[in-house]
N, C-alpha and C positions, 0 to 999 in steps of 0.2 A: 490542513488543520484549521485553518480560519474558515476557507467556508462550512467546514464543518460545524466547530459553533456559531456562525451566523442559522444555520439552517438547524440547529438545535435551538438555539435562542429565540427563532419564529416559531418555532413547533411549540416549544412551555408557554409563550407568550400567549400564545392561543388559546390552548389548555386551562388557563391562570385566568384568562378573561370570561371563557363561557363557562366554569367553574363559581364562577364569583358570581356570576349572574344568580345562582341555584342554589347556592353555598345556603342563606339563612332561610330557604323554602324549601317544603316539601311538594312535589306537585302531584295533586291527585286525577289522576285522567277518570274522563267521562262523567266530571261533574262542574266542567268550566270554570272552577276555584283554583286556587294557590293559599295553601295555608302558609302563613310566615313565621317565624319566631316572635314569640311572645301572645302567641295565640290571636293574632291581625290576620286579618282576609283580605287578599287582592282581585279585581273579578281582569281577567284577562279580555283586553282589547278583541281578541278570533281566537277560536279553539283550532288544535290541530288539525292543519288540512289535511285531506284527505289522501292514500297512497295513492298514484296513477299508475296504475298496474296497467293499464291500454298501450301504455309506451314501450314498443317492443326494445328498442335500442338501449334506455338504459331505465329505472326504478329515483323516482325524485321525491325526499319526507321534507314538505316547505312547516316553518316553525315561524310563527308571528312572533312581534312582541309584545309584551308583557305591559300593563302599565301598573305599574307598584305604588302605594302611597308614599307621599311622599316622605326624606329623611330615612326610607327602608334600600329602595333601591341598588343606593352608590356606596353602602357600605363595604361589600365584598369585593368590588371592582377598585377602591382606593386599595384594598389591602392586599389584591394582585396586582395591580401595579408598580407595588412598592417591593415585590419580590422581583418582580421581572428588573425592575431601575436595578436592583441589587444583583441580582443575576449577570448582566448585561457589563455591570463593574468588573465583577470577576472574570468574565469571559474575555474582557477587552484586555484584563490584564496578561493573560495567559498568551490568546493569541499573538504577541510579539516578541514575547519570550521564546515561544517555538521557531519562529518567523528570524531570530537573529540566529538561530546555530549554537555548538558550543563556545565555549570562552577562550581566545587564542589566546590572550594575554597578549606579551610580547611582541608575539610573533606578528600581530594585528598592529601595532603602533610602527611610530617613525624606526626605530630601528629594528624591528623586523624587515619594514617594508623597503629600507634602503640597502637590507643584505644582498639584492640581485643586481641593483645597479651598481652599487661599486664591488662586488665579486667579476661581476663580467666587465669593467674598465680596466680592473686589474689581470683577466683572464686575456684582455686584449692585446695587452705590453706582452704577457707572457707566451702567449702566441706568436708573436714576432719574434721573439729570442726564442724561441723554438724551430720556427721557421729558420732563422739564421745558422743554428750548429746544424741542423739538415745539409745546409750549403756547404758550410764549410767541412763536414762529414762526405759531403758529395766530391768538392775540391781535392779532398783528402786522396780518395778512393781513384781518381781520373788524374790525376796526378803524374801518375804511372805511367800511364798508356801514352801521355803527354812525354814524359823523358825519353821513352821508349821510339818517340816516329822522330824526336828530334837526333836522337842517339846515332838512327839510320842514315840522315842529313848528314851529320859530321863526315867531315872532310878526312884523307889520309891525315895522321899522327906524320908531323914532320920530322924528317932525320936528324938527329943529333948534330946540332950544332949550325941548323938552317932555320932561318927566322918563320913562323907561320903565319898562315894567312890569315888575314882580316874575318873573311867568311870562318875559319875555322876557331879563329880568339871568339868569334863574337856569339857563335852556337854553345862553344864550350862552356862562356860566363851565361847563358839561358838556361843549361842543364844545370851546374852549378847554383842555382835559383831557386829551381826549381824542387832541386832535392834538399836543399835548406828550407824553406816552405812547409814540403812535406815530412820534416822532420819535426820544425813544429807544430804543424795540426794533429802530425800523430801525438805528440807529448800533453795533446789539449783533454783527450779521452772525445772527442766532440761524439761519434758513434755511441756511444752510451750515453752522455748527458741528453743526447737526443733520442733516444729509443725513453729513458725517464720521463723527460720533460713531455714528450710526444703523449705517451700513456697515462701523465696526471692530468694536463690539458682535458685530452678524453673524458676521462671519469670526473674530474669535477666543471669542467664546462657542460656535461649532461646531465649532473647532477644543481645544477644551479639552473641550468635549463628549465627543470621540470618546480624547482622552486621557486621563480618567480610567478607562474599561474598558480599555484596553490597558495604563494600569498596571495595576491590578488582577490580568490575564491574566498578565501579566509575573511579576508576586509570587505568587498561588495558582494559577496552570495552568488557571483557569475564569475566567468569570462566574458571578455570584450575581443569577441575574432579578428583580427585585422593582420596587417602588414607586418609588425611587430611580431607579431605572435607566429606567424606562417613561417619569417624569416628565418624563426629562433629554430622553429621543426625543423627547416632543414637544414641549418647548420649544423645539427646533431647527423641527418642523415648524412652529410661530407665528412665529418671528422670519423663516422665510422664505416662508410667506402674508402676513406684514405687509410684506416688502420688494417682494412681487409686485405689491403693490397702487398702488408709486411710480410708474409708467408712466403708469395711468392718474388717480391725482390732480393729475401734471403738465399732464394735457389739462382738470383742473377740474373732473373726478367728484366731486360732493360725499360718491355714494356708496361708493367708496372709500377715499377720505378717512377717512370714519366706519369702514368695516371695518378699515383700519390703525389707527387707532386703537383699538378694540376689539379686535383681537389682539394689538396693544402690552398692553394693559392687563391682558388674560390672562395673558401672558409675563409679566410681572411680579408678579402672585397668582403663579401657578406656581412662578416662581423662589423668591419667598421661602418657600413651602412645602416644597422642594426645600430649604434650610437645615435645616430642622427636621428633615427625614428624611434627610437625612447628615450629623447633630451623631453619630449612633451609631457609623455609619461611620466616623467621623472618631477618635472613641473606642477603637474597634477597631485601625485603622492605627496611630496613635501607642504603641499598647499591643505590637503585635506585629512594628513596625517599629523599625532599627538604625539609626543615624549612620553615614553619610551617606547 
C-alpha cells in the first residue's frame, strides 16, 4: 500500500507539472506561436522537432521549451504544486494507518502482552504437580507387584507358640508398609487428578503456546524466530506424543508408559529452559510496553 501511493504520488506529480506548463495556453502547431491567456503571444525558443521514424528500435517526439513572458509562466506550476504538497499530506496520512494493522486494544498494551509470561510461569508449577500425581499414581499401581515378590520371600508362619524369626518380623513389617502406603494413594484419587490435570496442562499450555506470537504479531507486525520460539513448537510437540501414548498404557504397554514418561520429563527440562530464554523477552516487553 505505501509503495503504492508513492508510485501514484510520482505519476499526479507529473501530470500536475506538464499540465500546468499548458494549462493558461493554447498551442497552435505549425505556426511557431503560443497564444496565452488574455490574448499575450509567446514566440517559442525551437519548434517541435521532428519524428525520427529512421530508428528502427524505438519512435523519439523531443519537445523544447518554451520561453513565456515573463509573470505568465509560473502561474500554473505554483498552483500544481500546491495540489501535489496537498496530495502528498493525505497520502502520508493514509499510508501508516494501513502500515499499523487493526486496533488490538488491550490486547496490544502491558497486560495483554504479559498474559503469556505469567500464564506459562504458572503452567510451569502446574506441570510439576502434574508430573508428581503421575508418580504417585505409578507408586500406586506397582505397589502390588512390590507386596507380591515380597510376599514370596516371607518365611514359614511360625507354630504357635514359637518365637519368629528376625528375617520373617522384618519382611512381614515391609508388607505391612506397604499396604498402608497403598491404601493411601489409593484414598488420594491420584489416577484421575492426573489424567485432569495432564489434559488441562495440554489444552491450555497449547493454547497459550500459540498466544504468545500472535501477541507479539499484534504489537511489532512480525515474528522474531529464534530459540524461544522453536522451543515453545516443541514443547507442544511432547505434551502431545506424551498424551498419544494414553491409549495404549490403558491396554498395559509398559512400553509406553515409559515413553510418556520420558516425554513428560523432556517437557519439563524444556519448559524450564524456556524461562531462561524469555526472562530477556520479558525485559524487553515491560520496557517497551504501555498500561493497559
Amino acid at each position: 500500500m505505501k509503495m503504492f501511493s508513492t508510485l501514484l504520488l510520482v505519476i499526479l506529480a507529473t501530470l500536475c507539472t506538464r499540465a500546468s506548463t499548458f494549462s493558461p495556453s493554447i498551442l497552435k502547431r505549425g505556426t511557431g506561436s503560443i497564444i496565452l491567456g488574455g490574448g499575450k503571444t509567446a514566440r517559442p525558443v525551437g519548434l517541435w522537432s521532428r519524428i525520427d521514424s529512421t530508428n528502427e528500435a524505438s519512435q523519439r517526439v523531443g519537445v523544447k521549451e518554451f520561453d513565456f513572458p515573463e509573470g505568465t509562466a509560473g502561474l500554473g506550476t505554483k498552483a500544481a504544486l500546491g495540489s501535489v504538497a496537498s496530495l502528498a499530506v493525505l497520502l502520508s496520512d493514509v499510508a501508516p494507518a494501513n502500515a499499523a494493522g487493526p486496533d488490538w486494544g488491550i490486547f496490544e498494551g502491558k497486560t495483554g502482552s504479559l498474559l503469556h509470561p505469567v500464564s506459562m510461569a504458572c503452567l510451569l508449577a502446574f506441570s510439576l504437580n502434574t508430573g508428581f500425581q503421575g508418580f504417585k499414581w505409578r507408586r500406586q499401581r506397582t505397589l502390588g507387584d512390590d507386596i507380591s515378590a515380597l510376599k514370596k520371600t516371607l518365611p514359614s508362619k511360625p507354630e504357635e507358640g514359637e518365637a519368629p524369626s528376625s528375617e520373617f518380623v522384618r519382611i512381614s513389617k515391609e508388607i505391612d508398609e506397604l499396604q498402608t502406603e497403598r491404601k493411601e494413594l489409593s484414598s488420594q484419587g491420584n489416577r484421575d487428578k492426573h489424567w485432569q490435570s495432564g489434559t488441562t496442562l495440554a489444552f491450555v499450555g497449547t493454547f497459550f503456546a500459540i498466544e504468545g506470537p500472535l501477541n507479539t504479531y499484534a504489537r511489532a507486525g512480525k515474528l522474531f524466530p529464534g530459540p524461544h520460539l522453536y522451543a515453545g513448537a516443541a514443547l507442544v510437540v511432547l505434551w502431545s506424543a506424551a498424551a498419544a501414548c494414553v491409549p495404549a498404557m490403558q491396554k498395559g504397554n509398559d512400553g509406553a508408559r515409559s515413553a510418556h514418561i520420558a516425554l513428560n520429563a523432556g517437557a519439563t527440562g524444556l519448559f524450564f529452559w524456556q524461562v531462561v530464554s524469555g526472562f530477556p523477552i520479558l525485559q524487553k516487553v515491560w520496557e517497551k510496553t504501555q498500561w493497559p
